[in-house]
VOPAGU-2260 file (C-alpha; in pm, 1 decimal, decimal comma):
REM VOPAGU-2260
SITE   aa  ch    i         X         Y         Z
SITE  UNK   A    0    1335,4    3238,4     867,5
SITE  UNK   A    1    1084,8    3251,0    1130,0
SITE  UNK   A    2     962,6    2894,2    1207,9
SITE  UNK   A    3     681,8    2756,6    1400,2
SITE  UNK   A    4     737,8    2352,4    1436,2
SITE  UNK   A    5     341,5    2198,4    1558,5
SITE  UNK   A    6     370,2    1869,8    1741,0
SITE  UNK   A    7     121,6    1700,1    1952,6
SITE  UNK   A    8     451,1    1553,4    2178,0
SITE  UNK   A    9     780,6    1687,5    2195,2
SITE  UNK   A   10    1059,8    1581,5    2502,6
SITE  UNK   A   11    1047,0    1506,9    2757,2
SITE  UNK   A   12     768,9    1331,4    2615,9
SITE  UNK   A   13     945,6    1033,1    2480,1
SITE  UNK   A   14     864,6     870,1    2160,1
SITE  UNK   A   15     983,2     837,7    1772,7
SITE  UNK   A   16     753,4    1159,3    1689,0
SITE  UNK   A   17     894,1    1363,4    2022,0
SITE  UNK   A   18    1249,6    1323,4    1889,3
SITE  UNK   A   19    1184,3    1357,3    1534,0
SITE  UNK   A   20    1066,7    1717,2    1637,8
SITE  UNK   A   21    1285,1    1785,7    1890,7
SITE  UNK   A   22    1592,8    1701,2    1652,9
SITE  UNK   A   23    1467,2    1916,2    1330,6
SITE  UNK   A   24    1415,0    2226,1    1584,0
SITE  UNK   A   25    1747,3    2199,8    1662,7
SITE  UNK   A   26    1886,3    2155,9    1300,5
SITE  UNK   A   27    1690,3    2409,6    1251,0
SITE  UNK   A   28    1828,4    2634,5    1534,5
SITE  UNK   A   29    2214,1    2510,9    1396,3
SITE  UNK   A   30    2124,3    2693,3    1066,1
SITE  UNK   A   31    2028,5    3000,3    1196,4
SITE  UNK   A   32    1682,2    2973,5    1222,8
SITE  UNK   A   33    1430,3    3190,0    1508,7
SITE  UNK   A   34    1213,7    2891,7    1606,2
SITE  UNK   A   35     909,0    2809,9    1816,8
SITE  UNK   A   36     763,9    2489,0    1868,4
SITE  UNK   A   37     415,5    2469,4    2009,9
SITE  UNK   A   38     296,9    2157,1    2247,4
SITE  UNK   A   39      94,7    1981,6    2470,6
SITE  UNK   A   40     197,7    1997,2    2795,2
SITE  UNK   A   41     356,9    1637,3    2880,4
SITE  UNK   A   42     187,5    1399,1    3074,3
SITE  UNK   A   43     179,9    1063,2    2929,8
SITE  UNK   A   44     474,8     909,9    2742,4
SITE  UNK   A   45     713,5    1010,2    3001,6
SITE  UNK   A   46    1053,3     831,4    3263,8
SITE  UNK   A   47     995,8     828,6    3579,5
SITE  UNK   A   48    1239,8    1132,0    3644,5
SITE  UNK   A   49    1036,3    1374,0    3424,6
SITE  UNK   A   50     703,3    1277,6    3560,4
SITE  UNK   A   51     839,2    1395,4    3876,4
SITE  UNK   A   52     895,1    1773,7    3702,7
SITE  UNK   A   53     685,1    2086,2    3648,0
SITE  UNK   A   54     745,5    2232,8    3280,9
SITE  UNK   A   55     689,9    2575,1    3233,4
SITE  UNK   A   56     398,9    2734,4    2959,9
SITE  UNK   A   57     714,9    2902,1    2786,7
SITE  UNK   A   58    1065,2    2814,5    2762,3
SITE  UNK   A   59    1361,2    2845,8    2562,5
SITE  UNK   A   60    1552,0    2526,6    2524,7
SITE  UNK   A   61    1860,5    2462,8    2361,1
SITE  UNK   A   62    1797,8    2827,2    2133,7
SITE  UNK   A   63    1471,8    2703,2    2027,6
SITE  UNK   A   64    1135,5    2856,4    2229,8
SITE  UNK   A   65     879,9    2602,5    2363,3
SITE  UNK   A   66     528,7    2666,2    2444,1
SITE  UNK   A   67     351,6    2386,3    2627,2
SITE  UNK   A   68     -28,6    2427,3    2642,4
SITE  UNK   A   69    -249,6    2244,2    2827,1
SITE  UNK   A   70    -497,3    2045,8    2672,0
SITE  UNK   A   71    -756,1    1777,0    2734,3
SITE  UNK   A   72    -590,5    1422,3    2774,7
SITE  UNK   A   73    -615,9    1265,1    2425,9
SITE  UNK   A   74    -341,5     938,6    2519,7
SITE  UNK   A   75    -434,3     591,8    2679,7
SITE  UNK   A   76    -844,1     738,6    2663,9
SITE  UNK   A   77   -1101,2     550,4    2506,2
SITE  UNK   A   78   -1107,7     717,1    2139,8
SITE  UNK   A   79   -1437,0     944,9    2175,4
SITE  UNK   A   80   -1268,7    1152,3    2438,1
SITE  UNK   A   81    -960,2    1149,0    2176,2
SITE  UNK   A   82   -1144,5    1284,6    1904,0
SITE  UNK   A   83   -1340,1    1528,7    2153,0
SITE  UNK   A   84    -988,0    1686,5    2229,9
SITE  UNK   A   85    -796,9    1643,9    1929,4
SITE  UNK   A   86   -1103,2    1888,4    1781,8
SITE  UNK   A   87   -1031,6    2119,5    2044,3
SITE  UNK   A   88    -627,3    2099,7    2018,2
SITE  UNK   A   89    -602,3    2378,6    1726,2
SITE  UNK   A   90    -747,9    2616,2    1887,8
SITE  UNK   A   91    -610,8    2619,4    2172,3
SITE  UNK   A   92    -256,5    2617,9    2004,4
SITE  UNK   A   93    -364,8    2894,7    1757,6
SITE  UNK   A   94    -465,4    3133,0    2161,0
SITE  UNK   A   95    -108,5    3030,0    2300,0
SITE  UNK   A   96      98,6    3080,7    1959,9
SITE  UNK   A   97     -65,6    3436,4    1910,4
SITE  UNK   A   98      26,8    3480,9    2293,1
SITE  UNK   A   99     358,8    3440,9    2250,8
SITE  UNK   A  100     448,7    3481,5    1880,8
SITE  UNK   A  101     436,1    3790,6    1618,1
SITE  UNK   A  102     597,3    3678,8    1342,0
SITE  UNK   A  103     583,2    3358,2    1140,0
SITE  UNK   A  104     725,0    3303,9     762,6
SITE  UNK   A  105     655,5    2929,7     742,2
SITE  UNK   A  106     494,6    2655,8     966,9
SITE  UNK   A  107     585,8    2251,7    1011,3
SITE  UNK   A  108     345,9    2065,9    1130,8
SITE  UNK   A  109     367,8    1740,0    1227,5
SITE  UNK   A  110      20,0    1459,1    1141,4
SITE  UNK   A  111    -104,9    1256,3    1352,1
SITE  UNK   A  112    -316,6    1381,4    1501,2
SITE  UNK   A  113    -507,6    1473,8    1191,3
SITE  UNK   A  114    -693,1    1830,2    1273,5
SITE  UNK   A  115    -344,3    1985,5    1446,4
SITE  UNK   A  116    -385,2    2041,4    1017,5
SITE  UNK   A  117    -610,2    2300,6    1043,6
SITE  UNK   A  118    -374,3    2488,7    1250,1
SITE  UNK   A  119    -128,1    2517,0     961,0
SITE  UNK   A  120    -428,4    2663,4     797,4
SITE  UNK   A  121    -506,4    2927,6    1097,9
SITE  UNK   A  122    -143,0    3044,4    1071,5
SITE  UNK   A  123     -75,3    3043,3     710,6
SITE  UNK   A  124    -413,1    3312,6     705,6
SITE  UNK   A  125    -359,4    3465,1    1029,2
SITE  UNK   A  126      47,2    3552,9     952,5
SITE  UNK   A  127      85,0    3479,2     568,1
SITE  UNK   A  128     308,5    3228,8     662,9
SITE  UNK   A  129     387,1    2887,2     431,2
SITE  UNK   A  130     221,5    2602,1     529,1
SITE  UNK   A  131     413,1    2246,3     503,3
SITE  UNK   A  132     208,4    1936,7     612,3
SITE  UNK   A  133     452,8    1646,6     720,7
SITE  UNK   A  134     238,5    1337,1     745,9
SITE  UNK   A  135     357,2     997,9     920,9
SITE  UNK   A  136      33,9     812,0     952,2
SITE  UNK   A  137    -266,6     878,4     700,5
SITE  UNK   A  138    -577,0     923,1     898,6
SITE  UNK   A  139    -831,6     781,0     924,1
SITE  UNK   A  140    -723,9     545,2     722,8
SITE  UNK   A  141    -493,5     364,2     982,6
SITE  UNK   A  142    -767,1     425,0    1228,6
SITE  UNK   A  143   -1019,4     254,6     989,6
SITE  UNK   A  144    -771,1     -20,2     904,8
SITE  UNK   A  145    -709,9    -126,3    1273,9
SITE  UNK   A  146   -1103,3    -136,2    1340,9
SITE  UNK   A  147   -1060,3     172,2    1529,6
SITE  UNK   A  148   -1265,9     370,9    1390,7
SITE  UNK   A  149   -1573,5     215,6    1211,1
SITE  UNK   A  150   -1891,3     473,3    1290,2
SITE  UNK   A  151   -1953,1     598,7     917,8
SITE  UNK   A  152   -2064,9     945,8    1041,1
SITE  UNK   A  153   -1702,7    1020,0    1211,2
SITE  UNK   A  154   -1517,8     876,3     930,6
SITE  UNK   A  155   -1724,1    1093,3     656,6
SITE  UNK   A  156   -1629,4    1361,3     949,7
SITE  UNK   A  157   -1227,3    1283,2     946,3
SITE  UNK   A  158   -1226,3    1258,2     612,0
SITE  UNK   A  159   -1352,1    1637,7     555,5
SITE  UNK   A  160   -1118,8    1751,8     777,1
SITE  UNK   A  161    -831,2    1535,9     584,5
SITE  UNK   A  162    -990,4    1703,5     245,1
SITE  UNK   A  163    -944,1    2066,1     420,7
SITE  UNK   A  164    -626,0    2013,5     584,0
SITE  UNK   A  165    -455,1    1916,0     247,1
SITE  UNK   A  166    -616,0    2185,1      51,5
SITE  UNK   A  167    -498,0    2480,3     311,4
SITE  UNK   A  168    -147,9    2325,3     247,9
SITE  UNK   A  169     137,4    2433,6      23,4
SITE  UNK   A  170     326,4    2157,9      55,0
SITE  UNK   A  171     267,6    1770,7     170,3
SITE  UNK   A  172     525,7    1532,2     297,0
SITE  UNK   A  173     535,5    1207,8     330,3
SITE  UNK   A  174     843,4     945,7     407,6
SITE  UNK   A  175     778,9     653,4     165,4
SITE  UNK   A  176     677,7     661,6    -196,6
SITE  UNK   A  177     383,3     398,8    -120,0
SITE  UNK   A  178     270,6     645,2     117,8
SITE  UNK   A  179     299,2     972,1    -137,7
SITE  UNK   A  180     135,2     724,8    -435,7
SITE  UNK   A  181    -178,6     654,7    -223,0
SITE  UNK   A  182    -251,6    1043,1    -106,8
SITE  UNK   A  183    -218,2    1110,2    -480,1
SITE  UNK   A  184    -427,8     780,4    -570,9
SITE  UNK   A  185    -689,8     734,1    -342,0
SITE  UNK   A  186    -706,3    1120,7    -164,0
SITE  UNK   A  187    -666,0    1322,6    -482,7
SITE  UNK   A  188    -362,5    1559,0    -364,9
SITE  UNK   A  189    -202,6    1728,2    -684,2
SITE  UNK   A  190     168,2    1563,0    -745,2
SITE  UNK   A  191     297,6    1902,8    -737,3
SITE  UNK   A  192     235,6    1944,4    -383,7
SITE  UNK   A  193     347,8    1635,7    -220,3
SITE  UNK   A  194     710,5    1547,6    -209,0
SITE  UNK   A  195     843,2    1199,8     -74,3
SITE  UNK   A  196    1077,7    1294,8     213,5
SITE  UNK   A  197    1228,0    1019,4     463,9
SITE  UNK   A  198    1252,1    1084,2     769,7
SITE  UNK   A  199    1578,3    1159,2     940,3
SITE  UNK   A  200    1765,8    1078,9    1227,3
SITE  UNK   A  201    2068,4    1289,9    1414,0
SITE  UNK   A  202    2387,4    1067,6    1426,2
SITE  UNK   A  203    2579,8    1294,6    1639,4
SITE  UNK   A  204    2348,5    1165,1    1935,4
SITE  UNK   A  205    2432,7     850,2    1872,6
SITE  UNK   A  206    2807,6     900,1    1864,3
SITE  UNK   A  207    2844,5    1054,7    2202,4
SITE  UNK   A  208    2582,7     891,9    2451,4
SITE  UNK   A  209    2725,2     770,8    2791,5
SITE  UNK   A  210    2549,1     670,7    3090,5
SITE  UNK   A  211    2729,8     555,3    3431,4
SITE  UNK   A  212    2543,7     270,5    3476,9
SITE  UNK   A  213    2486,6      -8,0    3198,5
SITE  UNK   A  214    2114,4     -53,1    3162,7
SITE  UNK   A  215    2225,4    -402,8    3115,7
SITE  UNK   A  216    2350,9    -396,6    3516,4
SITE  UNK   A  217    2065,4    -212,1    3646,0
SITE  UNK   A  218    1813,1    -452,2    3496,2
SITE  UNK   A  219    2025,1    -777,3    3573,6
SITE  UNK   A  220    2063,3    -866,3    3211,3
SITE  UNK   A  221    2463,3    -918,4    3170,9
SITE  UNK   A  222    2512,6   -1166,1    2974,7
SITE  UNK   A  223    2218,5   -1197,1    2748,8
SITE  UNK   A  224    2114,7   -1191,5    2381,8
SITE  UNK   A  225    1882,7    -876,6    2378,3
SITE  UNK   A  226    1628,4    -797,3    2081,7
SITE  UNK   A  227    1486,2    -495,0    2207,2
SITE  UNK   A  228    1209,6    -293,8    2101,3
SITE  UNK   A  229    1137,3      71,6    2279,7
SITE  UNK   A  230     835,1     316,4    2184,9
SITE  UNK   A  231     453,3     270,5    2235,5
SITE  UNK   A  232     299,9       9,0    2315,5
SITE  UNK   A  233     -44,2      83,3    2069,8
SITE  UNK   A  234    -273,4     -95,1    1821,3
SITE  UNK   A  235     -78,6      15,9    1549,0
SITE  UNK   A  236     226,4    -164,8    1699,7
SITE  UNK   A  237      88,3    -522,7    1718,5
SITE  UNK   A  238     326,6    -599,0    2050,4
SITE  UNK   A  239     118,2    -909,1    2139,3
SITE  UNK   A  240     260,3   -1083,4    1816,6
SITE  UNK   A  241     604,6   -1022,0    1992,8
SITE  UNK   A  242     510,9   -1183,7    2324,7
SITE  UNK   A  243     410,7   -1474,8    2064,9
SITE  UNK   A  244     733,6   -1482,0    1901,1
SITE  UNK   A  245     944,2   -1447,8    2260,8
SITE  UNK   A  246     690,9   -1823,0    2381,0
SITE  UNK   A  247     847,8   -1976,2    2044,1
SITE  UNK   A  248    1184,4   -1894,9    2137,1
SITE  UNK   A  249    1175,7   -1961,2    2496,0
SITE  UNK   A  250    1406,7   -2252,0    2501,1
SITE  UNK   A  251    1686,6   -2006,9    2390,0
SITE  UNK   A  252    1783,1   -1919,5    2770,9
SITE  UNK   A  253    2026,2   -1641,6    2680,2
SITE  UNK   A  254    1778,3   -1468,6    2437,9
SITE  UNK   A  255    1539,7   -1183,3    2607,7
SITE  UNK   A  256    1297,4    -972,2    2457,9
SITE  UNK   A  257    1318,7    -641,0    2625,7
SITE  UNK   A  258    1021,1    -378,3    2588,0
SITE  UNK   A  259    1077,9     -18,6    2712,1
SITE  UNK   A  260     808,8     198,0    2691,8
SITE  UNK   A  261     416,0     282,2    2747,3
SITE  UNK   A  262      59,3     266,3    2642,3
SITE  UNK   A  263    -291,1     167,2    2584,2
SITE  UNK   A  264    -151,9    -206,9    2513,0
SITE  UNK   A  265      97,6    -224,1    2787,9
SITE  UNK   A  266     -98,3    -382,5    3085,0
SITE  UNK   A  267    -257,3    -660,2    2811,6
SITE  UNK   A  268     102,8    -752,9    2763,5
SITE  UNK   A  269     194,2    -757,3    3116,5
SITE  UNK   A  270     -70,9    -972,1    3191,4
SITE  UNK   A  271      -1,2   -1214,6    2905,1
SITE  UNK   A  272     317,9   -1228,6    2960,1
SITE  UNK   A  273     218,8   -1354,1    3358,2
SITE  UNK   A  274     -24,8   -1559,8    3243,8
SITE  UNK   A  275     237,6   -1731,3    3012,3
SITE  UNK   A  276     535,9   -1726,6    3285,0
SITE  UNK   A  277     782,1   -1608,2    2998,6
SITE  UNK   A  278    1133,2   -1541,9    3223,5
SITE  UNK   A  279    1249,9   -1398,4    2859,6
SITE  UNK   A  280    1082,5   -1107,5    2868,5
SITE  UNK   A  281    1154,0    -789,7    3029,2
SITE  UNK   A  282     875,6    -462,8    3055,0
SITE  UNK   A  283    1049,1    -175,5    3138,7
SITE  UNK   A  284     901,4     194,1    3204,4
SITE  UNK   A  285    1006,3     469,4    2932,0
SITE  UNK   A  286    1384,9     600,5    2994,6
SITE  UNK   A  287    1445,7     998,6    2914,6
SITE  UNK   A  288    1512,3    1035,4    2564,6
SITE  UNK   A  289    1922,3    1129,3    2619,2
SITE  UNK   A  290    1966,5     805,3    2758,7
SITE  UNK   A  291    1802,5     609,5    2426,4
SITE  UNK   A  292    2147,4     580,2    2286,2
SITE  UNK   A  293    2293,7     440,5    2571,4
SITE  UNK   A  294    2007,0     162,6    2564,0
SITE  UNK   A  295    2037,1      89,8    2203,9
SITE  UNK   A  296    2455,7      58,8    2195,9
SITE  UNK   A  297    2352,3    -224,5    2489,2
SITE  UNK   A  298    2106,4    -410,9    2285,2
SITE  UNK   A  299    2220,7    -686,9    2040,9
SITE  UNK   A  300    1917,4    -661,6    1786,1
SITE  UNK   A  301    1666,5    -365,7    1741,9
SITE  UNK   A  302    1324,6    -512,3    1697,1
SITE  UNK   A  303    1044,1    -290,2    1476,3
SITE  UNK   A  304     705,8    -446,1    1514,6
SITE  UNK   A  305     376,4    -339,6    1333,9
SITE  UNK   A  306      22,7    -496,6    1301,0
SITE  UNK   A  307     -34,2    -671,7    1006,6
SITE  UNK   A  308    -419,1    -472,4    1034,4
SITE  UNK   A  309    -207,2    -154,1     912,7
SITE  UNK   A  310    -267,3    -107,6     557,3
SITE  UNK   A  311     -65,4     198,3     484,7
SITE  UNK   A  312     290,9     194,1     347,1
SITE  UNK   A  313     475,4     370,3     644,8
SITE  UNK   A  314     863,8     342,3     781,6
SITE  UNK   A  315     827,4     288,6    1152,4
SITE  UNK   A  316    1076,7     571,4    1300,3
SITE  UNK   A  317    1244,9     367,7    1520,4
SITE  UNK   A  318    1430,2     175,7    1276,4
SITE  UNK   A  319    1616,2     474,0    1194,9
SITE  UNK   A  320    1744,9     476,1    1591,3
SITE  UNK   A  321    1872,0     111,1    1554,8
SITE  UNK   A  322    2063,0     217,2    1237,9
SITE  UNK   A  323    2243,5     513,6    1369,7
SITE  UNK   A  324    2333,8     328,6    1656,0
SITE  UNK   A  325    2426,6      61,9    1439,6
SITE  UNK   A  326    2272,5    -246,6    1549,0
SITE  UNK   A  327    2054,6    -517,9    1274,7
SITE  UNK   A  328    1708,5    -473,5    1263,2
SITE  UNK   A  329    1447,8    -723,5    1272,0
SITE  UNK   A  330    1140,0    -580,3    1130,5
SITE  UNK   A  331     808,2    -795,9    1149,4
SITE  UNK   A  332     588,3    -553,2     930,3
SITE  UNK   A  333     226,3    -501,2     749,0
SITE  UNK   A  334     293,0    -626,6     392,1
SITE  UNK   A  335     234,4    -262,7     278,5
SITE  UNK   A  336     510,1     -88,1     494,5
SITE  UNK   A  337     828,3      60,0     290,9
SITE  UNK   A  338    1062,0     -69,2     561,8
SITE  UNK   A  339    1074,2    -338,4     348,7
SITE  UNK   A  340    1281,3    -168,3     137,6
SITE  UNK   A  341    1458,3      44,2     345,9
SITE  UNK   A  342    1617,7    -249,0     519,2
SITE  UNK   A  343    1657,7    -458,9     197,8
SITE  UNK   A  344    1857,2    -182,3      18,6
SITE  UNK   A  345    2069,5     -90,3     343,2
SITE  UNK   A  346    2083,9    -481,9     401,3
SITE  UNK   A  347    2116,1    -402,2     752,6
SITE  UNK   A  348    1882,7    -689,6     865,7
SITE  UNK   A  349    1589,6    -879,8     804,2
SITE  UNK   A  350    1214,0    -813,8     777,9
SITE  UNK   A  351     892,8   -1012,8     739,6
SITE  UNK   A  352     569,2    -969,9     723,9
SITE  UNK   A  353     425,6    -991,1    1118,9
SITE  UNK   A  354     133,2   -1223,8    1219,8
SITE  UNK   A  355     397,1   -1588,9    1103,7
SITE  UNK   A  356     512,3   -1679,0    1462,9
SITE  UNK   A  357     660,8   -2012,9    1291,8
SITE  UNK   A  358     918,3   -1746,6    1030,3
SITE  UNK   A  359     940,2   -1442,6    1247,0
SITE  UNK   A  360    1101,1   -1736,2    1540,9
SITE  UNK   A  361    1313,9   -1880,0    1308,4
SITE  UNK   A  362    1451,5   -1536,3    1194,7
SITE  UNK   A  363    1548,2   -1481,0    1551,6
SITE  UNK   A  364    1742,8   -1829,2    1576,2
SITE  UNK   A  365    1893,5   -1708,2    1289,8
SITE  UNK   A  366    2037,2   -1378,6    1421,2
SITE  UNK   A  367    2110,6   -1576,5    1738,5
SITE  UNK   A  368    2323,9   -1830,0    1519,2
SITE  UNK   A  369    2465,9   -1508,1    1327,5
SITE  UNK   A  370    2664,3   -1353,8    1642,4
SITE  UNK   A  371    2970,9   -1247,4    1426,3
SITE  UNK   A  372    2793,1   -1125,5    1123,0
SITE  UNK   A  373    2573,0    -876,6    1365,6
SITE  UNK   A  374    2775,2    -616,8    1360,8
SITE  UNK   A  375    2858,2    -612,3    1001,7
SITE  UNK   A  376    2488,2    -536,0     876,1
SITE  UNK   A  377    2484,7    -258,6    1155,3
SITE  UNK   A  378    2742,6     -79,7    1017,3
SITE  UNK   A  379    2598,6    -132,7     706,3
SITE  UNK   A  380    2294,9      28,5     847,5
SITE  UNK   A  381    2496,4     266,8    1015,8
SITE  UNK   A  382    2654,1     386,5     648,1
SITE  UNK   A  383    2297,7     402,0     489,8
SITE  UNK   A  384    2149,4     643,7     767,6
SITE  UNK   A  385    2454,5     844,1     722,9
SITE  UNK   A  386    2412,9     889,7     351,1
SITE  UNK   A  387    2042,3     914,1     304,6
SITE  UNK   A  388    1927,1    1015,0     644,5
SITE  UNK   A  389    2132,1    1260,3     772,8
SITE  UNK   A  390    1927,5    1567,3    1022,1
SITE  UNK   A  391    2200,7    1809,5     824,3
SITE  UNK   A  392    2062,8    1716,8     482,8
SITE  UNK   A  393    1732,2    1707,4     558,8
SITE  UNK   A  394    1723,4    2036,0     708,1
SITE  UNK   A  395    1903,0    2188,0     425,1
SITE  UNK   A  396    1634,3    2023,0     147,0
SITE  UNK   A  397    1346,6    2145,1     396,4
SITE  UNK   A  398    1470,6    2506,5     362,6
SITE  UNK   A  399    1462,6    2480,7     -49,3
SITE  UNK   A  400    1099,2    2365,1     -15,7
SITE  UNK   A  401     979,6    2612,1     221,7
SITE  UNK   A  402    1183,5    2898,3      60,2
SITE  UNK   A  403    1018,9    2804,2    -283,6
């Protein structure tokens, strides 16, 4: 087949949605699959090396073709300016795809952002290709449910576009069954077309990382009991409730919370976390993606944290890094969230719901205490990704559906 994978980010861009991309391309691409990807040019969730770098409009990486276009800024802007360009992205991904492409039999595309939808629906018409929708966050619900967005007008607006985008559509996934049970419940999209479909994660990367330098050396943290959690540092994430957690826990002078990564919440965190004089955590900037499993072997727990303001019954992607790298997880979650289940039925860790300093500190005096059970429940997380997760498996199921 003839693929065209839509992302909004894609590597060097670093973040859960960049690899998730970037890793079905290449199973793709390992199954003998012609694919494109179409992208914004990066500029935002990026290491310090790749800021330095000038990325070509077209590319061919690793047998799969990359076409970066560049767009208005729609990361760490106030969220008129967001909407303003995530209007605008379609179109001018529909110019630079026709540029470059001819041919199309089927197109992935990857929600948020929301209207990147309606260019599934420009390509199925424009090359009578198939049109599969994979959703991660329902919006505008999680915009509405973090207070985000609360201007009735725009949400009537968003919620049009939703209504259009799963129409044009043959096929809707989602990665939890809470998730697929509320677009059927509450957004009215046929049973037949959605599928549940977790998300997957490519073990092979996390079986042959190596890095010449521990990250533990560079950053002075031999020796210590690291929870670590690495992504974005956004509403949706709830990172202040961690800071809280790391103040409860601060008498525990081996323990350190490390945070690698960016965003719109980052310098809020900084500055509580200087206001507070916590020694016990570190702020890092983002790390290129190949070095992830290099961080993650060095780390002693992988931390997932979400706002409990999230309503919606998504699997934060990064606990499927921690697994394959087999480390424990310790989730603190919105009450909706599948993870809850995911980690209960891999038993590779413990989760509660976030916004209880007083439990989610004694769950990390707990794993503190547990030292030589850890890695036990990460190889039993380790076994459950490689069962149920596999990128091999889910590529192969994604070329049933589309070939349906």
């Amino acid at each position: 087949m003839k693929l065209l994978v839509v992302a909004d980010v894609y590597p060097p861009e670093v973040s859960s949605a960049a690899n998730l991309m970037h890793e079905l391309a290449r199973g793709f691409v390992a199954r003998g699959h012609e694919v494109t990807v179409i992208t914004s040019y990066p500029r935002h969730y990026l290491s310090e090396e790749a800021k330095r770098k000038a990325f070509p409009e077209f590319t061919h990486e690793g047998g799969v073709a990359v076409i970066r276009a560049k767009v208005l800024p729609h990361h760490k802007v106030n969220f008129f300016i967001r909407g303003i360009s995530q209007l605008i992205l379609p179109y001018i991904f529909f110019r630079k795809v026709t540029q470059y492409v001819t041919d199309i039999d089927a197109v992935v595309v990857y929600s948020p952002p929301l209207p990147l939808g309606l260019l599934g629906g420009m390509i199925k018409r424009a090359f009578g290709a198939k049109f599969l929708l994979n959703i991660q966050d329902i919006f505008p619900q999680n915009a509405i449910d973090l207070g985000i967005l609360k201007f009735k007008p725009a949400i009537w607006f968003f919620e049009w576009i939703e209504g259009r985008v799963y129409a044009a559509a043959d096929l809707i996934t989602f990665h939890s069954e809470g998730g697929k049970r509320f677009l059927m419940e509450k957004k009215g999209v046929p049973p037949e077309k959605i599928v549940m479909f977790p998300n997957w994660v490519d073990l092979e990367a996390y079986r042959t990382h190596a890095r010449a330098t521990s990250f533990r050396k560079e950053w002075e943290l031999e020796d210590k009991f690291i929870f670590l959690f690495a992504g974005i540092f956004g509403p949706a994430q709830g990172l202040r409730f961690l800071v809280d957690v790391a103040a409860a826990v601060k008498d525990l002078k081996d323990v350190h919370f490390l945070f690698v990564g960016d965003g719109m919440e980052k310098e809020a965190i900084v500055q509580d976390v200087r206001a507070r004089g916590l020694a016990n955590v570190v702020i890092k900037p983002f790390i290129p993606q190949q070095e992830y499993a290099s961080l993650a072997a060095e780390c002693n727990v992988g931390l997932v944290c979400l706002s409990p303001q999230n309503k919606t019954s998504f699997v934060p992607g990064k606990l499927l890094g921690y697994m394959a790298s087999g480390k424990p997880v310790l989730a603190f979650l919105n009450k909706e969230s599948d993870g809850f289940h995911v980690i209960e039925e891999a038993q590779c860790g413990y989760a509660t719901v976030a916004g209880d300093v007083a439990r989610a500190a004694a769950l990390v005096r707990k794993l503190y205490t547990e030292k030589n059970t850890l890695a036990v429940m990460g190889e039993r997380g380790f076994r459950y990704a490689t069962a149920h997760l596999s990128l091999d498996a889910s590529v192969k199921r994604l070329e049933i559906l589309l070939s349906k």
